[in-house]
C-alpha positions as CSV (number, residue, x, y, z in Angstrom):
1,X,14.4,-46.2,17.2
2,X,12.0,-44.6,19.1
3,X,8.6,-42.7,17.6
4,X,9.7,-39.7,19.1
5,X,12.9,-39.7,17.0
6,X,11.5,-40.5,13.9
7,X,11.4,-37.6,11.3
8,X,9.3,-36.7,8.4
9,X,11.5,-33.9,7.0
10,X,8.7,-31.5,7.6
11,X,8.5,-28.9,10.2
12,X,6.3,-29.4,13.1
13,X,3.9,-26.1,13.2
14,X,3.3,-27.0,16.7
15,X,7.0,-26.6,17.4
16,X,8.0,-23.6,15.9
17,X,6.3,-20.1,18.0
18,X,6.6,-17.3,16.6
19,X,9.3,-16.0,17.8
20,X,11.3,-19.3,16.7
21,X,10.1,-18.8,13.4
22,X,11.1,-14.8,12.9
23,X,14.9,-13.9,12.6
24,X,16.3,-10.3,12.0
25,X,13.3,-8.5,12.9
26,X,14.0,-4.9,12.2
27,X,11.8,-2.2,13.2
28,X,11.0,0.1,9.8
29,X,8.5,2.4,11.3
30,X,6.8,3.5,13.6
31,X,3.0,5.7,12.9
32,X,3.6,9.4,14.2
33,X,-0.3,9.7,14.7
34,X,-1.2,6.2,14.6
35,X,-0.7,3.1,18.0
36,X,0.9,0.7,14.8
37,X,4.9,0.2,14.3
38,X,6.6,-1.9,11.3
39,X,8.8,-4.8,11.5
40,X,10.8,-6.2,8.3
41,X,11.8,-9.7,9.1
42,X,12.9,-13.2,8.0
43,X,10.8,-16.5,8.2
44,X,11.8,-19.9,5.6
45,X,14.1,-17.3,3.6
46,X,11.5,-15.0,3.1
47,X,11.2,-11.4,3.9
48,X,7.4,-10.4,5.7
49,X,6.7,-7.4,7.7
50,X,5.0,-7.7,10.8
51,X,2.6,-4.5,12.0
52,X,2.4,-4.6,16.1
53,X,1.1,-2.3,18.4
54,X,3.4,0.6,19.3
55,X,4.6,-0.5,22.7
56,X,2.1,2.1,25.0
57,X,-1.0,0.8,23.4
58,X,0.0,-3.4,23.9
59,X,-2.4,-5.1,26.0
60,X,-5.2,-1.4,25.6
61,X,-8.3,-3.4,24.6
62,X,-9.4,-0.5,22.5
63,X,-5.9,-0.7,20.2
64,X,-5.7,-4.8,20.5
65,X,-9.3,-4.7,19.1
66,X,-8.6,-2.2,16.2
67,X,-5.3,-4.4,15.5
68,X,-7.6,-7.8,15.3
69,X,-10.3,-5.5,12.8
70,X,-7.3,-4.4,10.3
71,X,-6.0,-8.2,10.4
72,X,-9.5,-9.6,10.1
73,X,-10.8,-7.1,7.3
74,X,-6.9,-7.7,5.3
75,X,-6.5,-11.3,5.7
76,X,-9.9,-11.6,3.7
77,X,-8.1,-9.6,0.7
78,X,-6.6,-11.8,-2.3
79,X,-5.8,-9.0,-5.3
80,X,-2.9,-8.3,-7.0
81,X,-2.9,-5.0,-5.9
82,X,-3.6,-5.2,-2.9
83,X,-0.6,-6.2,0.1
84,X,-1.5,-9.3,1.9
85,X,-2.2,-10.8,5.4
86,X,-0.7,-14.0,5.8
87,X,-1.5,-14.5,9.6
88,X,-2.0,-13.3,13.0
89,X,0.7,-14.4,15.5
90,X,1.9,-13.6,18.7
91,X,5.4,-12.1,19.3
92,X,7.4,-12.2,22.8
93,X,8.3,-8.3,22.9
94,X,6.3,-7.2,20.1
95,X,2.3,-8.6,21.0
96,X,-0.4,-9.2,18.7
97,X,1.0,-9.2,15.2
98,X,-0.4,-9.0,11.4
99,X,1.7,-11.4,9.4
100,X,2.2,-9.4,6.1
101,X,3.9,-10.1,2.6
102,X,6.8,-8.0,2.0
103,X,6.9,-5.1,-0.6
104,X,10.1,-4.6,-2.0
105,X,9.5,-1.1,-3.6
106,X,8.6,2.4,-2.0
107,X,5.6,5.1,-1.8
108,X,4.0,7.0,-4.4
109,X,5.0,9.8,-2.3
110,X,8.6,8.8,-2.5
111,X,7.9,7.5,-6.2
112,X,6.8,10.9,-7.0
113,X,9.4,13.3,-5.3
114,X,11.9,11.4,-7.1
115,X,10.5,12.8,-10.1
116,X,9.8,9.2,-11.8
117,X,6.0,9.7,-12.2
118,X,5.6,10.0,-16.1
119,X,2.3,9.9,-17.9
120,X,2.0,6.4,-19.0
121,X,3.0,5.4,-15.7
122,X,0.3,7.5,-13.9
123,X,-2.2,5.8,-16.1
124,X,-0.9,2.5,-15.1
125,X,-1.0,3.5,-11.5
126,X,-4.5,4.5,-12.0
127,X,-5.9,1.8,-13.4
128,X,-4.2,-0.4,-10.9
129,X,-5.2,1.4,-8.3
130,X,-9.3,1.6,-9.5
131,X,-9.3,-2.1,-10.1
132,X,-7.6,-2.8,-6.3
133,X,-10.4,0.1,-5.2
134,X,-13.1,-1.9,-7.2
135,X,-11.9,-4.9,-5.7
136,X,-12.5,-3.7,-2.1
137,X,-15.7,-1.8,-2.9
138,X,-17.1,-4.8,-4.0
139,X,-16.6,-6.7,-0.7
140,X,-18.5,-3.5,1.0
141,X,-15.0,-2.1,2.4
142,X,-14.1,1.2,2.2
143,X,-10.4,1.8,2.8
144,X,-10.6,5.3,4.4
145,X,-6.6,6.1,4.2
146,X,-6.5,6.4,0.6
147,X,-3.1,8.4,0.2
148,X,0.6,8.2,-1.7
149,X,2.0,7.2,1.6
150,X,-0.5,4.2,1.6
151,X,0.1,3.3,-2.0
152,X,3.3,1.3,-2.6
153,X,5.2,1.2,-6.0
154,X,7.3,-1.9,-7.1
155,X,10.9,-1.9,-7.5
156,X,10.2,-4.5,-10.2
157,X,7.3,-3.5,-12.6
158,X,6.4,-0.5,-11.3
159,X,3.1,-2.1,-9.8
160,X,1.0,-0.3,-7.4
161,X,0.3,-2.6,-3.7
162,X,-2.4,-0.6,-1.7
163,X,-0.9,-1.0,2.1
164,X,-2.7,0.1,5.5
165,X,-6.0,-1.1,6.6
166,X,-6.0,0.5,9.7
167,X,-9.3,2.4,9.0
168,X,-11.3,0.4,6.7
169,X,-14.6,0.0,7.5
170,X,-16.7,-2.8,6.1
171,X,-20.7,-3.9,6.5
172,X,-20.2,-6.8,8.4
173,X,-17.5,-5.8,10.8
174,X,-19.6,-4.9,14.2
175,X,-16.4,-4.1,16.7
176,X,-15.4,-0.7,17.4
């Protein structure tokens, strides 16, 4: 048997691009103001969401750049509250992407219009939100975008997941 045929079981990282590695990308949403568009997909069984550039702004050095700050300033972020990058990949059709963990719930907004805000949970969402806040105020970033639209709510304990770092704005961050 040859040594190319000879498997450990594991998948070669080498082998798989990212666009072998996504299945059922879905496009969720696209920023009415913003240059950034949301994809929901698949990778090892798992849901992620990918943010890319809407598809006008791909290849602008301006937009790429502000893409690579919001995946550089998230993927430094490890806190309960606060939705994580997992990686920066490249996508044929899509571009630059941030890797993201997927948030199965919906906005405050949406939380809130449904009428399912009650006092003990706005204390809850409050304190979660302060310690995530604290959290990022103590790594000198400022999230800038602090809104119900950019604060998620879990279908499964009602836990809040601050989303969108599209404006953040940290000490040591020189570009743009």
């Amino acid at each position: 048997m040859a040594d190319n045929e000879i498997s450990s079981g594991f998948l070669d990282a080498d082998v798989l691009s990212g666009e072998q590695s996504f299945t059922d990308i879905t496009e969720v949403y696209v920023s009415v103001s913003g240059f950034g568009r949301l994809f929901r997909c698949q990778r090892y069984n798992r849901l992620h969401m990918l943010k890319a550039l809407k598809p006008a702004y791909i290849g602008n050095p301006f937009y790429e750049q502000a893409l690579r700050k919001e995946f550089d300033i998230s993927y430094q972020l490890e806190h309960p509250h606060v939705c994580r990058a997992l990686g920066w990949e490249t996508i044929s059709g899509l571009g630059h992407c941030i890797v993201m963990e997927y948030i199965d719930g919906l906005s405050l907004r949406e939380f809130m219009a449904q009428g399912k805000l009650t006092p003990e949970l706005a204390r809850k969402f409050v304190q979660e939100l302060c310690s995530a806040l604290g959290y990022l105020h103590g790594k000198q970033i400022v999230h800038r975008d602090l809104k119900p639209v950019n604060i998620l709510v879990t279908y499964n304990g009602n836990n809040i997941k601050l989303i969108d770092f599209g404006l953040p704005d940290c000490d040591d961050y020189d570009a743009l």
